[in-house]
N, C-alpha and C positions, 0 to 999 in steps of 0.2 A: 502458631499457624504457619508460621514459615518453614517450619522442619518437618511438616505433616503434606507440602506442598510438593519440601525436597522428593520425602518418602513415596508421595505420590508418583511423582516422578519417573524416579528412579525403577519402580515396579512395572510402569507401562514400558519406558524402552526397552525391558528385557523378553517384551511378550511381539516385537514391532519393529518396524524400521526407526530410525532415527526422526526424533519428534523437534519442529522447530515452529515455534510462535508467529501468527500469521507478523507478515510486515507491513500489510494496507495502510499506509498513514495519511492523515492529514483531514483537518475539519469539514472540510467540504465531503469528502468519501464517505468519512462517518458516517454524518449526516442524513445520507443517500443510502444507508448501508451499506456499503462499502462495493456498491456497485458501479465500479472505477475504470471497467474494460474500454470505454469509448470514452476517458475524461484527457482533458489535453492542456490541462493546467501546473504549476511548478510542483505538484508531488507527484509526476509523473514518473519519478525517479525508486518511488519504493511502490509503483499500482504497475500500470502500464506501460514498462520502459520504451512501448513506442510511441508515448503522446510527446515525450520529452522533444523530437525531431516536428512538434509546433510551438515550442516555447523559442518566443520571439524578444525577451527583453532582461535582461542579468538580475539573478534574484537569490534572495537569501530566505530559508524559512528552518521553521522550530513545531515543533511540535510535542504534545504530550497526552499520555492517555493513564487515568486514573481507574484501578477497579477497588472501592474501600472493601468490597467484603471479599477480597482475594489477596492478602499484603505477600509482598514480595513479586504480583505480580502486572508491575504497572510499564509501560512503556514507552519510550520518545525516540526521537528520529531529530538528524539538524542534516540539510543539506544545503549546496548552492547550485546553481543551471548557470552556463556562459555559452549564448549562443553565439555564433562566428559563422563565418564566409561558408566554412563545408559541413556545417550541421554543427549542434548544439553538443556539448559536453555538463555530465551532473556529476556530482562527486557526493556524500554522501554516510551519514555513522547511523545504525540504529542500534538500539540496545534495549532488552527487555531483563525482566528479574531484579534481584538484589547482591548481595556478597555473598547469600548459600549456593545460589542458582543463579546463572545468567547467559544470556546469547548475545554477542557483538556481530553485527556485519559491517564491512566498510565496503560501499559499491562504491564502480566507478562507469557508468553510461555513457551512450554516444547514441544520438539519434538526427533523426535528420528525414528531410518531406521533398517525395519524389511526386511529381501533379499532385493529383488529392490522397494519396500514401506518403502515412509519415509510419518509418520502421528505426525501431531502435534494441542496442544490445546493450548488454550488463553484466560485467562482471563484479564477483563477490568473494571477499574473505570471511568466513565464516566461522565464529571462536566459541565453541558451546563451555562452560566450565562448571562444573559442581565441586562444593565443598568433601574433601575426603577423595573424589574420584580425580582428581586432576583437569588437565584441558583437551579438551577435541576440537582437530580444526579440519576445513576443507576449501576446496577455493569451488565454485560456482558460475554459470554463464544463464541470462535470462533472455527471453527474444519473445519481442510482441511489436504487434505493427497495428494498425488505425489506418481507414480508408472511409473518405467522405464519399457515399453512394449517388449522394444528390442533398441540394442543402439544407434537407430538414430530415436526412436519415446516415447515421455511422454506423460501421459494425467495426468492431475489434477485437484481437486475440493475442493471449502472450503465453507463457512457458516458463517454469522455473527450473533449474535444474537441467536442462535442455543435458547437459556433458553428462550426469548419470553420476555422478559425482558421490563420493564416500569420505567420511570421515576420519582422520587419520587416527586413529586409537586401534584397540583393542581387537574390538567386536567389529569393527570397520562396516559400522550398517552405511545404509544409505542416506542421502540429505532427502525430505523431501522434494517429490517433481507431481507440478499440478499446471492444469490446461485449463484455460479458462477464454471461454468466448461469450461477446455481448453484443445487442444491441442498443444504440442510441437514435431516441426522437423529438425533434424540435418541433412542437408542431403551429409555435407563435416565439416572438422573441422573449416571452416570460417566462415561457415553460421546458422543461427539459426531463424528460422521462428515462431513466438507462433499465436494461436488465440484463441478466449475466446469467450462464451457466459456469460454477467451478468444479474440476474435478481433481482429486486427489487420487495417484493410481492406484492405490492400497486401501482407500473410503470412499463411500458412497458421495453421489454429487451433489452439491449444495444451488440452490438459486437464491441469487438476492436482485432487487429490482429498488430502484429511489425515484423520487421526483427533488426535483427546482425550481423554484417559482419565485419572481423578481417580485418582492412586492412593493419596490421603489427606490424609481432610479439603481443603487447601486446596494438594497440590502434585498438579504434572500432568506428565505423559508425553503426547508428541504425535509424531508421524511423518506423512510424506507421501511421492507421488511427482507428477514432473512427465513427461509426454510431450510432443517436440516444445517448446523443448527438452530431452531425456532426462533426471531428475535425481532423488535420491534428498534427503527431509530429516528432520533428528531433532533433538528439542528436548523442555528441562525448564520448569517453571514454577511459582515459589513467593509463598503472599501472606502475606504477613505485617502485620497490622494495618492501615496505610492503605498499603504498599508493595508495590508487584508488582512481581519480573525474572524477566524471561523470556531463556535462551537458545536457541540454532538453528546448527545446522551446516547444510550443505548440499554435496553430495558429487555432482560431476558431470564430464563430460569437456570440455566447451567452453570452460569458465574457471576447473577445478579445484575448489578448494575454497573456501567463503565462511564467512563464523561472523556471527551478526547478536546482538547484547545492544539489549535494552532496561529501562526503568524504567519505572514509572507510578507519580506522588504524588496521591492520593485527598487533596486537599487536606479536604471535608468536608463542605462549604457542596451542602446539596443543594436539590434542585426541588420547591418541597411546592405542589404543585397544588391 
């Protein structure tokens, strides 16, 4: 299965630009479907690099995402956020694939909340490697900002690839670069409805929409759907003193099923302005 994933692979980037595995992480997104443009929580660091510029308190998280009926092609992320006097810094590993096939990025964020706009940037080293073909690398810049309209409406927007950035090999395609705008609405303290437009400049746009609903005190009920590609997703979420896990299934025809867990440690150490 894993050499048949390689072969897959390898046949589409010669028809394409440079193909790279979404990086949406974290259980809460999932959840939601991964409709992450107005979320302003610690994986703001692989969604929305400008929600990062409202994380207010030092934190460490982990994450991982399972697909059984796709081996080789399972994914995790570990990041930290330290916010400080002139905006918050994330730092940041994700990695998808196995030993045939895999992608590294190591970001590095700065964000930071100007009145009700919090804007943040992102840079990326970027290490594609296949077995037999060697390594491609490129380095990358992200930029997305979040703007509180009024307090029960957000919109947000971000950019990958923003420099147009190229792979340093052969073929020297391009990284992907996708735009992606959302709204968010609050319209009780239980509920939380997001939805997004994604676009990829070389694919058709994708819409994903999620809710969150507190069903007490500090656990949450979350669901989403995705169009384009088609996909249904459901997920829990519990805090417990300085601990947050979040889980997520996700339930579709293209690649089956997925399950995503993560953690967040509220280390403590906060931003007193």
């Amino acid at each position: 299965m894993r050499e048949y994933f390689l072969v897959l692979f390898i046949l589409f980037a010669k028809i394409t630009n440079a193909q790279s595995t979404s990086t949406l992480m974290g259980g809460r997104a999932a959840g939601m479907g991964f409709a992450s443009a107005t979320m302003t929580d610690e994986w703001s660091l692989f969604n929305n690099i400008g929600g990062l510029g409202k994380v207010k308190e030092f934190n460490a998280s982990f994450g991982y995402e399972a697909k059984p009926a796709l081996v080789g092609a399972d994914r995790m992320a570990v990041s930290i956020s330290a916010p400080t006097k002139v905006g918050s810094f994330g730092l940041g590993i994700f990695r998808f694939g196995d030993d045939i096939y895999n992608e590294h990025i190591a970001s590095l964020g700065f964000g930071n909340q100007i009145g009700n706009t919090a804007l943040g940037i992102k840079l990326n080293y970027v290490q594609y490697r296949a077995e037999g073909l060697g390594v491609s690398t490129a380095m990358s810049v992200d930029f997305g900002g979040i703007t509180q309209i009024t307090s029960q409406i957000s919109i947000g927007a971000y950019i990958t690839n923003l420099t147009q950035s190229k792979l340093q090999s052969i073929n020297g395609e391009y990284l992907p670069t996708k735009l992606v705008a959302g709204l968010g609405f609050r319209p009780s303290e239980k509920v939380f409805v997001a939805t997004e437009i994604g676009k990829d400049i070389d694919y058709n746009a994708a819409w994903r929409t999620g809710i969150e609903y507190t069903l007490y005190k500090k656990v949450f009920f979350r669901t989403g759907f995705n169009l384009n590609p088609n996909a249904a997703y459901f997920g829990l979420g519990v805090q417990k003193k300085k601990l947050k896990f979040d889980y997520a299934i996700r339930l579709g025809q293209r690649i089956g099923t997925a399950h995503q867990a993560s953690a967040i440690y509220l280390i403590g150490l906060q931003n007193k302005k």
